[in-house]
C-alpha positions in Angstrom: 112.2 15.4 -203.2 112.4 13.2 -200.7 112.8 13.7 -196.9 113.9 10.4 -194.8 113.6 10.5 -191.1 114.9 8.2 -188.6 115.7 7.2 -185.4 119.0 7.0 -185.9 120.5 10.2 -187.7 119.4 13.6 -188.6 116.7 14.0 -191.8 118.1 12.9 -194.7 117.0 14.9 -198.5 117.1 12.0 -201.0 116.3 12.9 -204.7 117.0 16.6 -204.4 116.6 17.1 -208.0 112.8 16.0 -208.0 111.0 18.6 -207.8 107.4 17.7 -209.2 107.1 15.4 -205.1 108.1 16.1 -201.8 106.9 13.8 -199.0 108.3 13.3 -195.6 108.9 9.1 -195.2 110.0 7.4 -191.6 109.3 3.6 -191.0 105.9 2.7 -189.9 108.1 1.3 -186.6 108.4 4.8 -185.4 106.1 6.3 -182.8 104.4 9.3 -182.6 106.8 10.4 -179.9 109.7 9.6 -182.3 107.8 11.2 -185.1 107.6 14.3 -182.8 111.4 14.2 -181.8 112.7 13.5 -185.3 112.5 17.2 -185.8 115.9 19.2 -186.5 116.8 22.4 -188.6 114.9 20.9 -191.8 111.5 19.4 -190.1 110.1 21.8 -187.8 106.9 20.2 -186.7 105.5 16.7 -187.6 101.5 17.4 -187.2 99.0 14.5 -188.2 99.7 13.5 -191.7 101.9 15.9 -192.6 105.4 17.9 -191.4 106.5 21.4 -191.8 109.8 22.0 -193.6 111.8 24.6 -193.2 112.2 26.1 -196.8 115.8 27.4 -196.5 117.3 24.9 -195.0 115.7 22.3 -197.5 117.6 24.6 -200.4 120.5 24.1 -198.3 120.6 20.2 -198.2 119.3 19.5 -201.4 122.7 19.6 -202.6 122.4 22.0 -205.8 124.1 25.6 -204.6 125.4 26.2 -207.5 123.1 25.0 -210.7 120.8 28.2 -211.6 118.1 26.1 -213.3 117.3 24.3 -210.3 116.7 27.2 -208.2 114.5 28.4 -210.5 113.0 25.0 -210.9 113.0 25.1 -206.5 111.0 28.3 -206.3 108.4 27.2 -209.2 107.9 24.1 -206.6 107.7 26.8 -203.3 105.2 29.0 -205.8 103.2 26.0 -206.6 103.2 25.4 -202.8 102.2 28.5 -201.8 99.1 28.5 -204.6 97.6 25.7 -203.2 97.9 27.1 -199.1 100.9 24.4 -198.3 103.2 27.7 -197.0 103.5 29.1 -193.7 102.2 32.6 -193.8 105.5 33.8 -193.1 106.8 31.6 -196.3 109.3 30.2 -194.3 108.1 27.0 -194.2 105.9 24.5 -196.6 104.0 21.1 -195.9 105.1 17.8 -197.4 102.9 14.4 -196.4 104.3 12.4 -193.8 104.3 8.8 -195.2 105.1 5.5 -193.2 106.9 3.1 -195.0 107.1 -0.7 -194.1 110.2 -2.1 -192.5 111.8 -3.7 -196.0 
């Protein structure tokens, strides 16, 4: 998956069905102020070179309520996750890399 921030709309999940990647990408334009106001109901924090996403809410917008496999193929990605220390203690959140991608 992949999460697309902006300084122009709320985060954006594209490629909800990949589920072997999940990186956060902005343009390399945006600040680290923006970066740190970019956050809504799926980003919680940006911090350094990676942001928190809220696990739930990243179900949600990923766009496949109602296809079993995938949520079975969602929590293998959150289990994976949590094995290698990338979930919150509270397993409500897990940590994606925060990438900057040049202006196109």
């Amino acid at each position: 998956m992949i999460i697309r921030l902006s300084t122009e709309r709320p985060a954006q999940v594209e490629a909800g069905d990949v589920l072997t990647e999940l990186s956060v990408r902005h343009p390399a334009s945006m600040t680290a102020e923006q970066l740190a106001v970019a956050t809504d109901e799926l980003v919680e924090e940006v911090d350094g070179d990676h942001a928190w996403l809220v696990l739930a809410e990243l179900r949600n917008r990923a766009g496949h309520r109602a296809d079993p496999d995938w949520h079975r193929r969602f929590s293998g990605m959150v289990d994976y996750a949590r094995s290698s220390g990338w979930v919150s203690d509270d397993g409500r959140l897990v940590r994606a890399h925060l990438e900057a991608e040049p202006a196109p």
